[in-house]
C-alpha positions, 0 to 999 in steps of 0.5 A: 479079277474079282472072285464070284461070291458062292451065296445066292444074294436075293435081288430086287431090280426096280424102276423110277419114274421118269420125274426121280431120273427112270433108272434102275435100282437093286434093293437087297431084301434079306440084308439089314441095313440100318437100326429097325430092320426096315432099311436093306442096302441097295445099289444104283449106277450112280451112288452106288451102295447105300442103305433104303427104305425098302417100302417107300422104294417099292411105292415109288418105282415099278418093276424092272424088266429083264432088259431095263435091269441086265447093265446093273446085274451085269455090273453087280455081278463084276463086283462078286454077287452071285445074284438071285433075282425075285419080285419082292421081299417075302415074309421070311426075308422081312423077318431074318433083316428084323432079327438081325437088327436085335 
């Protein structure tokens, strides 16, 4: 069994559209991932990890609802995240994955 992590991970649960496949993405806003700060790390049930953009993943998808998204928080907290859901990278968020990146 897979220990639950005792952080929070702050969680972002998006929607595609129908012509990029409709499933569902988690965006994670408060972990850098990639040089500048913009990239943060995300999952999907195919692929699953793998850095993004988080901006451009925001323009392109819609919020999940609760139900669209419980299968992959489901999964995400088998593998240990003690997930916190929110709608969207605050200020604050941006600014701790732009100071990590230093």
């Amino acid at each position: 069994m897979i220990e639950q992590d005792e952080r929070v991970t702050a969680v972002v649960f998006r929607k595609w559209g129908k012509k990029d496949g409709g499933g569902i993405i988690a965006l994670f806003p408060e972990i850098p991932s990639g040089t500048y700060g913009y990239q943060v790390p995300s999952y999907e049930h195919v692929g699953h990890h793998g850095a993004a953009d988080y901006k451009d993943v925001m323009a392109r998808t819609v919020p999940a609802t609760e139900e669209e998204y419980r299968y992959l928080k489901r999964e995400l907290e088998a593998i240990g995240y003690n997930l916190g859901v929110c709608t969207l990278q605050t200020a604050k968020m941006r600014a701790r994955c732009y100071r990590r990146t230093k």
